[in-house]
Each structure stands twice: as C-alpha cells, then as structure tokens.
C-alpha positions as CSV (number, residue, x, y, z in Angstrom):
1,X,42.5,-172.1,15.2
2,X,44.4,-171.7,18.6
3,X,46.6,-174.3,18.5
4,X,49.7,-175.5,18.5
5,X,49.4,-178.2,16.3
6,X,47.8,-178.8,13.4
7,X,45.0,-180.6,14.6
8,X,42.3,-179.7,16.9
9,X,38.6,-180.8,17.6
10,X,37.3,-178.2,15.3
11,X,36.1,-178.6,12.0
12,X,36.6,-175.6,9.6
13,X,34.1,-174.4,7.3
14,X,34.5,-176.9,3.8
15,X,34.5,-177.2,1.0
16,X,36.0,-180.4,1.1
17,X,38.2,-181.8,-2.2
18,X,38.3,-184.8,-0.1
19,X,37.4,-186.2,3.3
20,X,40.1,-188.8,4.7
21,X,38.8,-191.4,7.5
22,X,41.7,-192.1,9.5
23,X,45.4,-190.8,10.5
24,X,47.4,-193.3,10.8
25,X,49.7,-193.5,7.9
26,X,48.5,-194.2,4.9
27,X,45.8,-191.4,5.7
28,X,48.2,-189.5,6.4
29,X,50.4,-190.1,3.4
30,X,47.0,-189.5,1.3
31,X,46.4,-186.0,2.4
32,X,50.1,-184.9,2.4
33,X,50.1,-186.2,-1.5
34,X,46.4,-184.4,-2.2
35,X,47.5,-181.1,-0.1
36,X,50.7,-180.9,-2.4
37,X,48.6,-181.5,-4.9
38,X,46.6,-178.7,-4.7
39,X,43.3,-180.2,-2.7
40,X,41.9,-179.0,0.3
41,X,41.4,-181.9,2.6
42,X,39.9,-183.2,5.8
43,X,41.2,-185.6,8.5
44,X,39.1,-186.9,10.6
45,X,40.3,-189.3,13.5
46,X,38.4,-190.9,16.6
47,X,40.8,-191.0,18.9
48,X,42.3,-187.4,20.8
49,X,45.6,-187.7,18.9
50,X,46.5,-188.3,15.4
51,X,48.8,-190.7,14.0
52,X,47.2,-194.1,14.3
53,X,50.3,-196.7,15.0
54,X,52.8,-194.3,15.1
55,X,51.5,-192.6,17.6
56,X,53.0,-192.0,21.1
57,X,52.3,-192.3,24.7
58,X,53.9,-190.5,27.9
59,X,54.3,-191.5,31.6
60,X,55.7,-189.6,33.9
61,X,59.6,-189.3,32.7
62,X,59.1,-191.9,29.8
63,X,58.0,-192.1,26.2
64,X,57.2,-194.9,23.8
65,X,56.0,-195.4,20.6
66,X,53.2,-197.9,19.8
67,X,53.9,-199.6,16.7
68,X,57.3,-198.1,15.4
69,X,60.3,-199.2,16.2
70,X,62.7,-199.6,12.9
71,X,61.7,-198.6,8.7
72,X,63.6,-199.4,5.9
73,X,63.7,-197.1,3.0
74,X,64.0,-194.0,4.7
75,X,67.0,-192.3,2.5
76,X,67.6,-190.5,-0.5
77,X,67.9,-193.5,-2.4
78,X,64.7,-195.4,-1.5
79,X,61.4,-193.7,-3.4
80,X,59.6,-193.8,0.7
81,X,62.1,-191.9,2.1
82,X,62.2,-189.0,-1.0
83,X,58.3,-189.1,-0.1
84,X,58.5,-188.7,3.5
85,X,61.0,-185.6,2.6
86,X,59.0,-184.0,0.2
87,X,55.8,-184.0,2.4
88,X,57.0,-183.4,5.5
89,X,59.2,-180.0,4.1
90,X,62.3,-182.1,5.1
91,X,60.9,-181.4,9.0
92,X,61.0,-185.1,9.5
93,X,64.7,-186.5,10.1
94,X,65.8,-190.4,10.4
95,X,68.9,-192.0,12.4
96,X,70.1,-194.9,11.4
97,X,70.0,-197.9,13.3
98,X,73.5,-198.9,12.8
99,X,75.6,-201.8,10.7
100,X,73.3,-203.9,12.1
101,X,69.3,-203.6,12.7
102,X,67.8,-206.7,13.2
103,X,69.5,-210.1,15.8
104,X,67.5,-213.5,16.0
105,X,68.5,-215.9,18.7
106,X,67.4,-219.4,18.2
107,X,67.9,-222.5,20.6
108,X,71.2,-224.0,21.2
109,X,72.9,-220.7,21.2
110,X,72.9,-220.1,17.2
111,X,72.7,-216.0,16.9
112,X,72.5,-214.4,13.7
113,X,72.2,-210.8,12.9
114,X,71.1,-208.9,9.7
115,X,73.2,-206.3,8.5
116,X,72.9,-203.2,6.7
117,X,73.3,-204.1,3.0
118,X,72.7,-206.6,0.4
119,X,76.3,-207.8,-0.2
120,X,76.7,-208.5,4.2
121,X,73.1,-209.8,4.0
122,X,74.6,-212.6,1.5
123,X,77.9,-213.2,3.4
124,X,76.1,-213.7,6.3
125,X,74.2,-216.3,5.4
126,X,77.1,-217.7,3.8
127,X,79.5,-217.9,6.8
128,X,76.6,-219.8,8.8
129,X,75.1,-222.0,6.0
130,X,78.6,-222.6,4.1
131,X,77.0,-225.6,2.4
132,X,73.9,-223.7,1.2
133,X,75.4,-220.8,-0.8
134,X,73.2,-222.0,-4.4
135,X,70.1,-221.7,-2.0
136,X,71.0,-218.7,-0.7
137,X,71.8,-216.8,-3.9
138,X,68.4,-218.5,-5.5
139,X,66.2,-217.1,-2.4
140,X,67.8,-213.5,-2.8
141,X,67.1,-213.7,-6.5
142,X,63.4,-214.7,-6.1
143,X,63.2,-212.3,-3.3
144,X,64.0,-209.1,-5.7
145,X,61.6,-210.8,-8.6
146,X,58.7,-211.2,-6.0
147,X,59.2,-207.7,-4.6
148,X,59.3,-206.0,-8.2
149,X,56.1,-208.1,-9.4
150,X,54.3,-207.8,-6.6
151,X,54.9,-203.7,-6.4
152,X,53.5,-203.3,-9.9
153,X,50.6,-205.4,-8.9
154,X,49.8,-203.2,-6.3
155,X,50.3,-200.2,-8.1
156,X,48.3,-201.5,-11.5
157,X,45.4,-201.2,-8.9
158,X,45.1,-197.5,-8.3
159,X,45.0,-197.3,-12.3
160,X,42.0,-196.0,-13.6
161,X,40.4,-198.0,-16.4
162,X,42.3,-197.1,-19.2
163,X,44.6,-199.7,-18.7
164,X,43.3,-202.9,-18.8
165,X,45.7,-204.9,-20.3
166,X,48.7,-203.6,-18.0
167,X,47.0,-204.3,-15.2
168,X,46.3,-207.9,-16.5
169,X,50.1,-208.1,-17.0
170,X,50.8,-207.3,-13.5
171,X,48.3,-209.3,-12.1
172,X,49.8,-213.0,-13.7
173,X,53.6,-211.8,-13.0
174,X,52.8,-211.3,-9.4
175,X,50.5,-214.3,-9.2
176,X,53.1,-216.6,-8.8
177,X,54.7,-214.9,-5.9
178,X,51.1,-213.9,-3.6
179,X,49.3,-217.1,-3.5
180,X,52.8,-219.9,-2.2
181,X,53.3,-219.6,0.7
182,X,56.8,-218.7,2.3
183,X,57.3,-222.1,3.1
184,X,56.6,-223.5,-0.1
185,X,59.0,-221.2,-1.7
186,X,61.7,-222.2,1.0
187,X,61.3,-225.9,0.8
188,X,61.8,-225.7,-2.9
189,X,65.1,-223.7,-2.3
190,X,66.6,-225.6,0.5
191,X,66.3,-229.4,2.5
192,X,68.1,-227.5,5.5
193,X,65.4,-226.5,8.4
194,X,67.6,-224.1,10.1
195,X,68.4,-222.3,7.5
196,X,64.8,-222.3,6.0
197,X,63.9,-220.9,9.9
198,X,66.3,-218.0,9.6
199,X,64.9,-216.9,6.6
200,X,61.4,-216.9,7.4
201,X,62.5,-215.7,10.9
202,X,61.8,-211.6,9.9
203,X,57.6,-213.0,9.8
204,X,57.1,-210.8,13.1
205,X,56.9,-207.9,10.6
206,X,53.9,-209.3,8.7
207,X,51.9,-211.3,11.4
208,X,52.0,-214.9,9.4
209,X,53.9,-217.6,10.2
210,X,56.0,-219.4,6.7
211,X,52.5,-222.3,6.1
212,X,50.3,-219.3,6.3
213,X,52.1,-216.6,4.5
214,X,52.4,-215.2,1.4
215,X,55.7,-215.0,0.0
216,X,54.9,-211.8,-2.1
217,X,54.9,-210.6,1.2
218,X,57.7,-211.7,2.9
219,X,59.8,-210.5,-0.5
220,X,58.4,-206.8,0.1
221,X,59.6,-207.3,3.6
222,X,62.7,-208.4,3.3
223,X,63.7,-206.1,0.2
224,X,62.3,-202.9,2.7
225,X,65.3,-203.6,5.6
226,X,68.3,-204.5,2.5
227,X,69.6,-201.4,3.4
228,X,69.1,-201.4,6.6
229,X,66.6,-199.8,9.1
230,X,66.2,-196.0,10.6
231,X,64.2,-194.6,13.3
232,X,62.7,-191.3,13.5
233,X,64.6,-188.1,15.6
234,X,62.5,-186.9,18.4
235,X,60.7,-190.2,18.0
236,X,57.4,-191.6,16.1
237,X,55.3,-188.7,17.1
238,X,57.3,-186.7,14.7
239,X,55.6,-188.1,11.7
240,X,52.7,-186.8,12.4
241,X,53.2,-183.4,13.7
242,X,55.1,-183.0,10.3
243,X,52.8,-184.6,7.6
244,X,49.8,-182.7,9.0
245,X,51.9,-179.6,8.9
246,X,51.6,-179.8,5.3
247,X,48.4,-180.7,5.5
248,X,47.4,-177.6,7.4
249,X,49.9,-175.2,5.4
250,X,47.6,-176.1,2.5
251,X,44.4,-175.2,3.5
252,X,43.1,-178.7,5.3
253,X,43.0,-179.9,8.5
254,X,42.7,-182.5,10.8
255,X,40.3,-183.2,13.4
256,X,40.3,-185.6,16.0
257,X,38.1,-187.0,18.5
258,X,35.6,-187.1,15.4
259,X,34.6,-190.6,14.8
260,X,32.6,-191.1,11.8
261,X,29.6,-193.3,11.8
262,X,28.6,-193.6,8.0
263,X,30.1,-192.7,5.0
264,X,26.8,-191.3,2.8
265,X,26.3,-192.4,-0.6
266,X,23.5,-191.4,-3.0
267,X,22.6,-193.7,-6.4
268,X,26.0,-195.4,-5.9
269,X,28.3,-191.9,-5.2
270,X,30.0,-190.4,-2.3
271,X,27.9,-187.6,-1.0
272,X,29.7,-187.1,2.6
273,X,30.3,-188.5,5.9
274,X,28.2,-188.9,9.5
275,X,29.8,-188.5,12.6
276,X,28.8,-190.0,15.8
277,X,27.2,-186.9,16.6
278,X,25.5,-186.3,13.8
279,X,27.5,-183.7,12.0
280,X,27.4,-184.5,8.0
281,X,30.5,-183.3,6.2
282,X,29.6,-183.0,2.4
283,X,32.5,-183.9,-0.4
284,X,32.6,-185.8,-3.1
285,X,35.5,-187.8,-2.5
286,X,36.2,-190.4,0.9
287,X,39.2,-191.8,1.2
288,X,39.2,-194.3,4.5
289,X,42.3,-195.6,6.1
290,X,40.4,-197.1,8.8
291,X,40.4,-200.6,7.4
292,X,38.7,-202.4,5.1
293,X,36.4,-204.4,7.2
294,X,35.5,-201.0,9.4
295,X,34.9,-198.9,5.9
296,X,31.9,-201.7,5.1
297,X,30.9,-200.9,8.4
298,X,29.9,-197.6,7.3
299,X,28.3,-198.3,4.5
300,X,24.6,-199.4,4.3
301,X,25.2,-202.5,3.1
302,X,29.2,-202.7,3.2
303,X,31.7,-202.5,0.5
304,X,30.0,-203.5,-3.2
305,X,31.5,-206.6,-4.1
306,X,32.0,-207.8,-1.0
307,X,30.0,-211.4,0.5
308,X,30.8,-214.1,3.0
309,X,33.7,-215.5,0.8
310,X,35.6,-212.1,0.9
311,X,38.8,-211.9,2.8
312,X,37.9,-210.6,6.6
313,X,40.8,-212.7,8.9
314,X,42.2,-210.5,11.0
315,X,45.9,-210.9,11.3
316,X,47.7,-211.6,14.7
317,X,47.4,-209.8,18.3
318,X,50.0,-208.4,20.5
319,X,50.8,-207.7,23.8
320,X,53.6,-205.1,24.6
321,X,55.0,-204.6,27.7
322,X,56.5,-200.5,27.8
323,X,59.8,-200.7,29.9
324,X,61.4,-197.5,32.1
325,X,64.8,-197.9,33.4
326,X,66.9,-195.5,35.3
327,X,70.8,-196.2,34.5
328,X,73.3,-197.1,31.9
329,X,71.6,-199.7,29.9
330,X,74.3,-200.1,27.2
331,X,76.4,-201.4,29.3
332,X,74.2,-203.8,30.9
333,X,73.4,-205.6,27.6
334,X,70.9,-203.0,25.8
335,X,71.4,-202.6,22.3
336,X,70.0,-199.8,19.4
337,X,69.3,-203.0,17.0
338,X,65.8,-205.0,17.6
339,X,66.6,-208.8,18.9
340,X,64.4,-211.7,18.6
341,X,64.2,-214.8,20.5
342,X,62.7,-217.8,19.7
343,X,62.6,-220.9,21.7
344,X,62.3,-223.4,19.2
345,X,63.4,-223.7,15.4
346,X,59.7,-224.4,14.4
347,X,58.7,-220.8,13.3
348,X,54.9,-221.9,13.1
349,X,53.9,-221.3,16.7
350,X,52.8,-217.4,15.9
351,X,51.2,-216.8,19.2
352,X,51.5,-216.8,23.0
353,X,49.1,-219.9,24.2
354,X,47.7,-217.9,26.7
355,X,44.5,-218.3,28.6
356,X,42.9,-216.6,32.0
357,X,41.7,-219.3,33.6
358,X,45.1,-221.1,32.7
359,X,48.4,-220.6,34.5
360,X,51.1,-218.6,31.8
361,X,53.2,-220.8,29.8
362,X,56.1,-220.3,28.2
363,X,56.9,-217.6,25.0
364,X,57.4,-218.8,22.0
365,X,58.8,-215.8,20.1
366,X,59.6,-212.2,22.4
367,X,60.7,-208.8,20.2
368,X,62.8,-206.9,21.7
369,X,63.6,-202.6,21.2
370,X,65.3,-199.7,23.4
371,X,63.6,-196.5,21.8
372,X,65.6,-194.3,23.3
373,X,68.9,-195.5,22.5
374,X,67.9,-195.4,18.8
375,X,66.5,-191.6,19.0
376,X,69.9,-189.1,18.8
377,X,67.1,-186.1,20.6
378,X,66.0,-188.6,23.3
379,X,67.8,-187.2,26.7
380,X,68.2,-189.2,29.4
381,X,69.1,-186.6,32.1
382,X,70.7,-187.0,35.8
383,X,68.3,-190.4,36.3
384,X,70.0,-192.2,32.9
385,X,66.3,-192.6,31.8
386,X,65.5,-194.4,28.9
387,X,62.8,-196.8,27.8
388,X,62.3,-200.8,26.1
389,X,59.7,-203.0,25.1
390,X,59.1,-206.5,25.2
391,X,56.4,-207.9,22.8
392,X,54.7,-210.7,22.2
393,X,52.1,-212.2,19.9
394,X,48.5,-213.5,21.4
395,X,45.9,-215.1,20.4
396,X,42.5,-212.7,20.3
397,X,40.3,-215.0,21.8
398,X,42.0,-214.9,24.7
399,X,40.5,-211.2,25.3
400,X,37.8,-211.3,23.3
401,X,35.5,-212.3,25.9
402,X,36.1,-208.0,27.8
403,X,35.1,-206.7,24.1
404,X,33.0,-204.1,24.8
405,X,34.2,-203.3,28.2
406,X,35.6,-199.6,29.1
407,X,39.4,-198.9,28.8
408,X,40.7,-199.1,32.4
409,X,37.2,-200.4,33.9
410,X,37.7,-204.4,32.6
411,X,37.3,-205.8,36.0
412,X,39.5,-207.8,38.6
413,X,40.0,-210.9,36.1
414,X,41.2,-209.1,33.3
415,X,43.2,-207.1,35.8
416,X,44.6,-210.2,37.4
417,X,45.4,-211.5,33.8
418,X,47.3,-208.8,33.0
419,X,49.4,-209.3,35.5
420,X,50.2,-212.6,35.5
421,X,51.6,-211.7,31.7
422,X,53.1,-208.9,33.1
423,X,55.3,-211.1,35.4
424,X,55.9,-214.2,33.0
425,X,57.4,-211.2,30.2
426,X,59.5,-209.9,32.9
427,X,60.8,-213.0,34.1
428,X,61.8,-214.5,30.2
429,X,62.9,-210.9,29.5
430,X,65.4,-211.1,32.5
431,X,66.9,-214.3,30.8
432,X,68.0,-212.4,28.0
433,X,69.0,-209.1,29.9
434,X,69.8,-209.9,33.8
435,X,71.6,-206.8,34.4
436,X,68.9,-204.8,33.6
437,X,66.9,-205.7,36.6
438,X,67.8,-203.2,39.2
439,X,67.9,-200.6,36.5
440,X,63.7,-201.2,35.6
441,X,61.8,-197.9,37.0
442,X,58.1,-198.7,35.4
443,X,56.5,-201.3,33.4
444,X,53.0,-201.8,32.0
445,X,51.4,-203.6,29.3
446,X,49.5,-203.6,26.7
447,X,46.6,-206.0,25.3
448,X,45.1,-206.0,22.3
449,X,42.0,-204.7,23.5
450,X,44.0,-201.2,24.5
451,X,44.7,-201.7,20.8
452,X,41.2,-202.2,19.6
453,X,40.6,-199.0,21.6
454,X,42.8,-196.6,20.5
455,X,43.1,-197.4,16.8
456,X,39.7,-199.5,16.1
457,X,42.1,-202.0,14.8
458,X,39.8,-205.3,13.9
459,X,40.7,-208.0,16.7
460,X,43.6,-205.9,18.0
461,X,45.6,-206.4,14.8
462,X,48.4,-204.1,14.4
463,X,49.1,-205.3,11.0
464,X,45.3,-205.4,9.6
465,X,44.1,-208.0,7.6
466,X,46.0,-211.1,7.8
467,X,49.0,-211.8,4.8
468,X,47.8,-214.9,3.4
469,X,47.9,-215.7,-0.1
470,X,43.8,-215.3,0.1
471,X,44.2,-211.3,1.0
472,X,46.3,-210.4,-2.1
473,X,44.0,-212.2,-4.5
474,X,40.5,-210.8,-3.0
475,X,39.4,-207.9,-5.8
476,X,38.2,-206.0,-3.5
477,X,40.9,-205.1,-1.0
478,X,42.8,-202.4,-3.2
479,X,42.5,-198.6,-3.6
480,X,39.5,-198.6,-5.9
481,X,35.9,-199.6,-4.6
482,X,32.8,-200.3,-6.2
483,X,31.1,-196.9,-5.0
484,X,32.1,-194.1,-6.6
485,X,34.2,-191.3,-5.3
486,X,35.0,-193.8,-2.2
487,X,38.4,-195.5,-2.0
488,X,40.6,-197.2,0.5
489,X,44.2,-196.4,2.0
490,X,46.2,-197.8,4.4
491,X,47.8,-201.2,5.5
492,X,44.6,-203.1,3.7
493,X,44.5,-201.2,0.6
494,X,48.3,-202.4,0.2
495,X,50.5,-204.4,2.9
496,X,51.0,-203.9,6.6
497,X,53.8,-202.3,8.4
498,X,54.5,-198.2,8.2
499,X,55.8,-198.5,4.4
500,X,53.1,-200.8,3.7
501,X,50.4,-198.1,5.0
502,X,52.3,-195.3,3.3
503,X,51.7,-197.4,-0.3
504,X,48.4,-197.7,0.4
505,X,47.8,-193.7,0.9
506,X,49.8,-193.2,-2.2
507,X,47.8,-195.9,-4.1
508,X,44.3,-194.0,-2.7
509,X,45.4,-190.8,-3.7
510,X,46.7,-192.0,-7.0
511,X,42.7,-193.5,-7.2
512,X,41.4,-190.5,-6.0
513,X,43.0,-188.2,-8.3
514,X,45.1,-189.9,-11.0
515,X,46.2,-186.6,-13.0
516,X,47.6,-184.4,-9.9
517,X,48.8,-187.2,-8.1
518,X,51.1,-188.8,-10.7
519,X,52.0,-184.5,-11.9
520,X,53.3,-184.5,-8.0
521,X,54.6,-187.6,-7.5
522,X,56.6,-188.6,-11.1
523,X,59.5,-186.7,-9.9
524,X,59.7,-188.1,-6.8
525,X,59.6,-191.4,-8.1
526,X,62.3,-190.7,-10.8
527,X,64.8,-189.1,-7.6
C-alpha cells in the first residue's frame, strides 16, 4: 500500500480475526492488544483521518488537538502508561506537564492549584481548608476505595462466564461508590461549601456536575491525575500514527473514510459488517468503539437487551474556540498547566445558557490550555507561533435545530451564532489573559455539531454517555453483548476521557479473546 502511513482508503484482502468499528482510542487500544496478540485485524473509520478525539487539525502555521490536552498515568509506574509503551514499540513519548497540572480560580480571588503527587495533593488542601484536615484525609481515603472497586467492576465485565461469583463480588463492592452521587459523598464528608466546590471542581473531565454524578467516577478521575498529568511529544496525532504502526506491522490495517452501515448477524452471531457502499467485510468477531447507542444503530433491531429504560443520555456539549498567537506568550500570562475559571462557587451550572435568538450571556465555567507550550517538539520559529484554546460547555439543543445540515454550509444564522460566541469567549478570555491580545494571529470555533461530524459523537458529546449513577448500573453498557462475537470498546464500554477509552479497548479485547489477551497483557499489568 503506497502510503506513508498506516492507514489508507483501501481495504486489503481478509481474512479478518476481528473487524474494529472505530479509531479513536479504545479501538485503537483493541487492535494494538489483538495485533500483539497474534490476530489480524481491521480498522475501519468514517472520517479521512484516524484517531477519533485525539485527533488533530492544521491551519495555516498552527496545530491543535481536539480532545487532548493533559493524561495521567502515562509512566512506568502506572499500568496505561506500560500499555501505551508496549504497543506503540516505545515510538510514543510523554512530557510532563510540570509540578503542577491543573489551576481553578473561583470568585473572590480564591486560586488553587493541583500538584503533582499525592502527599502535595493533601497539603494543599490543608493549607487552604486548615480546619477541614479529617475531611480531607476521609475524601482521599474514599477516593482510593471507590477507584479500586470500581476498576474491578469494570474489569469483572470482560470475564467470560466462568466466573460468576467474582463478578458478583465486584459488582456489590463497587455498588456503593457508582450509584451516590459526588455530592452526596461530599456532604457526608464536609459542612464547608467551598471546600466541597474545590473538590468536585475537576467534573469538567467527566461532563457531570457533583447532583448528577457518580462518584465512582469522579474517584477514577481524580486517582488518574495523583501523579500528575503528561502530554504527548509531537502532539496528539502521535498516538495514532504509533498504535496503528503496530497494527499494520502485524498484518492489519486501517481504513478510513469507510463508514459502516450494519453490523451483520446470522441466528444471533456476528457474520461481518456493511459499509455505506455496500462492501460486506466477513469475520467472525466486531468489536465497535463507535458508541453504544450508534453500535444499536447497526443492528436490526439494536443491541439485545436493550429497551426504552436503557441508559441513552448523552453527556454534555462543547464549544472550543482554537487560539494562534504570534509572540512570547509565557511572559504575557500563558502557562503549560490547564486553568479553570468559574464564576460562581455553585459548581451545578454545567453549561453555557446559550441561545440564537438570545443575546450571549455570561460563562459559567471556561477551560483553559497552551498546546504548544506543553509539546517539547512544537517549534515556534521567527513569528513566536504557538497555539490555545478556550472551551466551554453548551447545551445541545441550542444546535440541535442545523442537525442534518452540511459542515460549513449551515446558513447565515448559524454563522451569525457562531460568532457572536466567538466574540463573548474572546472577551471573558481577555479578562484572564489581557496581554495576550495583540499577540492573537487566528481564532475559530468549534460547535458541537463539527463534533457530531467528525467523530459521530451522539449530541456532540466528547465524553459519550453521560456519568450518572444510572450508566454504571445499566447491564448492557460493558464489553460483552448479547450477540455473539460482537462486543463494545471505548469510552461507553468503560468511562470517558482517553484512559477511560483505552480501558474500554482493553476490556473488548479481553471479551474478544480472553486467553491471548490476558497471555499478552499479565506482564504488563504486573510491571
């Protein structure tokens, strides 16, 4: 295949071990686990680059990523990062943030940032809640137990059914933990708001604000960034031009602009896939990292199991707007750690009230990141170029109404809307970094419906399925399904986020095929 890359619109001749629908990365983490297993395996993604959310986009001079901008657990010492090693051939390299990697700025001034271990985790809190240091050391406590049961939960899934009882085990230790919410847990800990809104502040990551949210998953959240948080050299595209290296070195491939229309199934097995143009790939075995609501979808009939009580929410929208700047930001206030603002100590307004036919109010919560600073290969040549983002949570409705439309072809009004948030996110962002102004080169933005495009995300949802306690308890999100040979990967199969996703590819190819998985993967897991 005359490419560069290991992917291209071409589909080589099968047979297939397995068929994966989907690269972002839990497909992708599937077939780098199957391919070092020994399986020949296809990719198949609809859009003309791989990668799903960690995929990139270029303007003229500038680069951003779409959906990564710090991951925990990328060392030696974290079982993600040894994985990431291992199947990318140790191609893939990580920078870390720095001492600090995450800074929230409330009202009245109060600034806190998170640092890069357990230990200056605790003494933080302690030097701003001095009263509060038996709540504190509770919450971190329950935080590790939640994590722990809640990972062997989610593992007990991808068992087969030989284990029954273990699974049952791991279902009522975690129980506890997935359906309270974060702000239960927090009001049982503590009677101080402001410290119960600095620990719930990390929800960005999830989607869910503290009444919606379960606290499994704000434990598996906040037990990823303990150490601290990396970002990937040579940026997010790197992942995955190295994981489907390995795929391709094994005998698989990956092929996009192939969007697949039906997954087939005879007398309740997997038989193949259709794609939009009516190509049928035969294998026995689908993995689909497209989402679980989207995988029904391609089904005649949707998932088994599934009816109108099974979980479907999709979690919250974005908007992003992509910064370029020409100069030296680092001295005008740009920083390689993410910052958060909030403009209130109420952390239940998740989303932007935003409207078209309403002027643009104020922002509740805005994420801030500078890519480049964080990337040690960026180079910013002569012009000091390097990029930001500004992000913002939205509620779908207020696109929903241009579904269906063409990317780029929306109309005036939708035009006009954009930039009206365009202007409001540059004006809040210029609060918080005024000497930045003369330095910004290029701006656009993103909606959720360029996120529906791109990545067939269900409402625009970067983080798939919503995090309330209802998701984690619903039988059938999890690697296994009730046809057989088929099984689901990715953020839905698991938890969002990239680390999230990755569990969910391991926990589908773990389903897939127990005995080579686990003979590839024990030693990893040991370190």
């Amino acid at each position: 295949m005359k490419t560069n890359k290991p992917w291209s619109h071409e589909i080589p001749i099968g047979p297939w071990d397995c068929v994966i629908i989907g690269s972002g990365m839990g497909g992708m983490t599937a077939a780098g686990i199957l391919s070092k297993a020994g399986k020949r395996v296809l990719v198949l993604e609809r859009h003309i680059i791989p990668g799903g959310f960690t995929q990139t986009f270029k303007r003229p001079g500038y680069r951003w990523d779409v959906g990564v901008h710090i991951i925990g657990e990328m060392t030696h010492h974290s079982y993600p990062g040894r994985l990431l090693r291992d199947l990318t051939d140790a191609q893939l390299e990580w920078e870390p943030v720095g001492a600090i990697y995450d800074e929230f700025n409330f009202p009245d001034g109060f600034t806190i940032q998170f640092p890069d271990s357990p230990d200056g985790f605790r003494q933080t809190l302690y030097e701003s809640f001095p009263d509060e240091k038996g709540a504190i050391d509770e919450y971190i406590q329950l935080v590790r137990r939640a994590a722990r049961a809640s990972s062997k939960f989610f593992q007990s899934k991808a068992t087969p059914n030989l284990l029954p009882g273990q699974r049952k085990k791991a279902g009522l230790a975690a129980l506890p933990f997935l359906t309270r919410t974060v702000s239960e847990t927090l009001k049982g800990l503590t009677d101080d708001p402001r410290l119960r809104a600095v620990l719930a502040a990390q929800w960005g990551y999830y989607g869910a604000t503290p009444d919606k949210a379960s606290f499994a998953m704000h434990a598996l959240m906040v037990t990823h960034f303990l150490y601290g948080a990396h970002y990937p050299v040579g940026g997010a595209g790197r992942i995955a031009e190295t994981m489907l290296a390995t795929v391709a070195q094994a005998g698989g491939w990956t092929a996009v602009r192939r969007s697949v229309s039906e997954i087939i199934v005879n007398k309740n097995r997997v038989a193949g896939v259709r794609l939009d143009d009516g190509t049928v790939v035969k294998t026995k075995k689908v993995i689909s990292a497209a989402g679980a609501v989207q995988t029904g979808a391609m089904l005649n009939g949707g998932l088994p199991g599934t009816d109108e009580t099974s979980y479907k929410k999709a979690g919250v929208a974005h908007v992003s707007l992509y910064l370029g700047f020409k100069g030296d930001i680092e001295s005008a206030g740009a920083n390689k750690w993410c910052q958060w603002y909030y403009d209130q100590w109420d952390m239940e307004t998740a989303a932007w009230p935003v409207d078209s036919n309403e002027p643009v109010g104020e922002i509740p919560v805005l994420f801030c990141s500078f890519p480049s600073l964080k990337d040690p290969a960026h180079e910013p040549g002569p012009d000091l170029r390097h990029t930001g983002e500004a992000i913002s949570f939205v509620p779908w409705e207020s696109f929903s109404k241009w579904e269906g439309t063409r990317w780029k072809k929306r109309g005036e009004e939708y035009e006009s809307f954009k930039e009206a948030l365009t202007q409001k996110l540059l004006e809040e962002y210029l609060t918080h970094y005024p000497e930045l102004e003369p330095m910004i080169d290029y701006a656009e933005i993103s909606t959720p419906l360029t996120t529906a495009h791109f990545t067939d995300a269900l409402e625009g949802s970067i983080y798939g399925l919503d995090t309330e306690p209802a998701r984690f308890v619903d039988p059938t999100l999890g690697p296994r399904t009730g046809v057989k040979g088929l099984f689901l990967g990715g953020q839905d199969a698991s938890a969002p986020g990239v680390v999230g996703a990755l569990s969910g590819g391991v926990l589908a190819a773990m389903a897939a095929e127990p005995v080579a998985t686990m003979r590839y993967i024990a030693p990893i897991m040991r370190g």
